[in-house]
N, C-alpha and C positions, 0 to 999 in steps of 0.2 A: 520058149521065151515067156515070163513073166507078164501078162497085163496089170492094166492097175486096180485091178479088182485082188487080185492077187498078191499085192503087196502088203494092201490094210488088212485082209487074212490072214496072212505070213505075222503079221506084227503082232495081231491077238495069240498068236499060238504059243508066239515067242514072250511074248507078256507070260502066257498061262505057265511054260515053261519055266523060268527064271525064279516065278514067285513059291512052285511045286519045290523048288529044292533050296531057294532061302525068302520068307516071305517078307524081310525087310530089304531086299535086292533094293528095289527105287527108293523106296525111303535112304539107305545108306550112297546112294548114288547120287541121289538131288545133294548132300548135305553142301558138297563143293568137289573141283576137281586140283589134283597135285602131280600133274603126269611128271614122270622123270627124261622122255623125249620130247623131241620138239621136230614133227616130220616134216621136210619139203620135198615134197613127192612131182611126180606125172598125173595130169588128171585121166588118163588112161581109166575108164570100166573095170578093167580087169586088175586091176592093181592095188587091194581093197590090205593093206598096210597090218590091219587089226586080223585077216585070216592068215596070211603070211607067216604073220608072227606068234598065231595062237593067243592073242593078248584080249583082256576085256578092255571094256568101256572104262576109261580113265589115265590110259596108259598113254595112247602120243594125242599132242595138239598139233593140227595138221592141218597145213598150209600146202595148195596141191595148183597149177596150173601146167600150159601145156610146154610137155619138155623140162619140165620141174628148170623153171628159170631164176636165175637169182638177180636182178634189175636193183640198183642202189637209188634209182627214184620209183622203183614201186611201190605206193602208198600202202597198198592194199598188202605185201611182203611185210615193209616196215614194219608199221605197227603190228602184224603179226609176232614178229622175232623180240619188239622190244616187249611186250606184254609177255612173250616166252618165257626173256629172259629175267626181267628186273619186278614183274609180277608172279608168273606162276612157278621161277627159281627152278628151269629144267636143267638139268646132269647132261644132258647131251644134246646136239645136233645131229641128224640126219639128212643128206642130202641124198636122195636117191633117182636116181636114172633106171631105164629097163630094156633089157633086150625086145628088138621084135617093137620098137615105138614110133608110132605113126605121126610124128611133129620132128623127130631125127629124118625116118623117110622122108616127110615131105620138102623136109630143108637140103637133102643131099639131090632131091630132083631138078630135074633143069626144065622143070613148064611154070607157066603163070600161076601166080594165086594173088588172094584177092587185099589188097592193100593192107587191112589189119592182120592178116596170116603171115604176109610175106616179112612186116616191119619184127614183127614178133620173133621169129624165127631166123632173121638175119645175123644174129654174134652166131647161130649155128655153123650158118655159112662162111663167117670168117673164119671159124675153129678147124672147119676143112679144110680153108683156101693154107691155114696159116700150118698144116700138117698134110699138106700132099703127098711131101715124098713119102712122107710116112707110110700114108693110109695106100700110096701108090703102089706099096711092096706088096700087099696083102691080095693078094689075085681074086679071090672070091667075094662078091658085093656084100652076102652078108657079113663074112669077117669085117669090111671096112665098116658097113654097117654100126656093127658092135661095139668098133673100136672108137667111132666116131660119138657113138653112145658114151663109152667111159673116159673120152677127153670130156664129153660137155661137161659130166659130171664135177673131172677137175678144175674147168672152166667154174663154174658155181663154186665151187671150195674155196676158191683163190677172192672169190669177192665176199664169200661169207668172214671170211678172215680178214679182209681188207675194209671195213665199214666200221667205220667210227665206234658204237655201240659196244659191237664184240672186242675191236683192240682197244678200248677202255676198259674192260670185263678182264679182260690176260692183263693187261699193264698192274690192275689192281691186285692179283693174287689169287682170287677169285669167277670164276669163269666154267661155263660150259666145252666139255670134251667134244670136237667137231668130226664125222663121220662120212665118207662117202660110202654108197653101196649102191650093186646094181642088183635089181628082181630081172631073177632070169626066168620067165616065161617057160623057155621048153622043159624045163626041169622043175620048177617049182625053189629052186635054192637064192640065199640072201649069198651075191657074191663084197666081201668087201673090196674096198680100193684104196691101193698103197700110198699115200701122201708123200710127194719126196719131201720131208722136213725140213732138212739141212739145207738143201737145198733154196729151198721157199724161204726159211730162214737169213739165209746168206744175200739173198734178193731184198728183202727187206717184206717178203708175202705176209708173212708170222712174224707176228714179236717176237724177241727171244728168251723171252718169260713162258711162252707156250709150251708144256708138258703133255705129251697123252697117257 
């Protein structure tokens, strides 16, 4: 385990690094950033989006809390997604969930937590109550687990698609391509997840201007 002596170390190294094989790295970095993602992740430690992907510094703007929640009055979301979209002109959304996530766990357990955990984590609990049979079929916890992981995921899609900002962005023509994905932990692999379209479409979920 890393102390914090070890970090500001770590930092010099990586300083001395980056400038050894281009010595304008920071200078072309400070200039501004143009990422083409826009991530909403888990704030999960281990979930670190830029190793994942093998990607440098400029590539997603990343918006991370617990259980990667999508809230249509989250201020702090909000203006993340519209500075995304209508300032930094990202190509895509990412919403991303992970196997093996301890804000799923705690939401499928049946003990106490403490007023701000529990309020937070409650549509988790609806997404369960509201897929029983479902998740009832699947005999092994972590399967349900998982599963319950890549409903939330769709849980989030559905409201990323539903807020005003984004179906004015599809109405217009112009618009970011919207993404679910799970990080699977025991393997290291980016799993995608299937959008039913038509579906969502036919619901009135998506405009029917929306193309992938």
């Amino acid at each position: 385990m890393q102390n914090y002596d070890d970090l500001l170390k770590a930092n010099l190294e990586w300083v001395e690094t980056k400038l050894s094989l281009d010595k304008d790295y920071f200078k072309n970095l400070s200039k501004g950033q143009n990422p083409p993602f826009l991530y909403i992740g888990c704030s999960d430690s281990r979930m670190p989006i830029d190793t994942f992907t093998q990607s440098e510094p400029g590539s997603f703007f990343i918006h991370r809390n617990i259980a990667n929640q999508v809230f249509p009055n989250d201020m702090n979301f909000l203006a993340t997604l519209e500075y995304a979209v209508e300032q930094l002109g990202v190509q895509h959304i990412i919403v991303s969930g992970h196997y093996e996530c301890g804000g799923i766990r705690t939401a499928h357990e049946k003990c106490r937590h403490s007023a701000m955990i529990s309020n937070w984590l409650m549509p988790i609990k609806k997404i369960e109550v509201e897929h029983k049979e479902e998740l009832k079929l699947l005999k092994n916890e972590d399967d349900r687990l998982d599963r319950l992981t890549e409903l939330n995921v769709l849980e989030q899609l559905k409201h990323i698609f539903e807020l005003p900002i984004i179906r004015n962005k599809i109405e217009s023509g112009e618009y970011p391509k919207i993404h679910g994905w799970i990080l699977d932990i025991r393997h290291g692999n980016i799993k995608e997840i299937d959008i039913p379209m038509e579906e969502w479409k036919s619901k009135g979920i998506i405009p029917k201007e929306y193309e992938k």
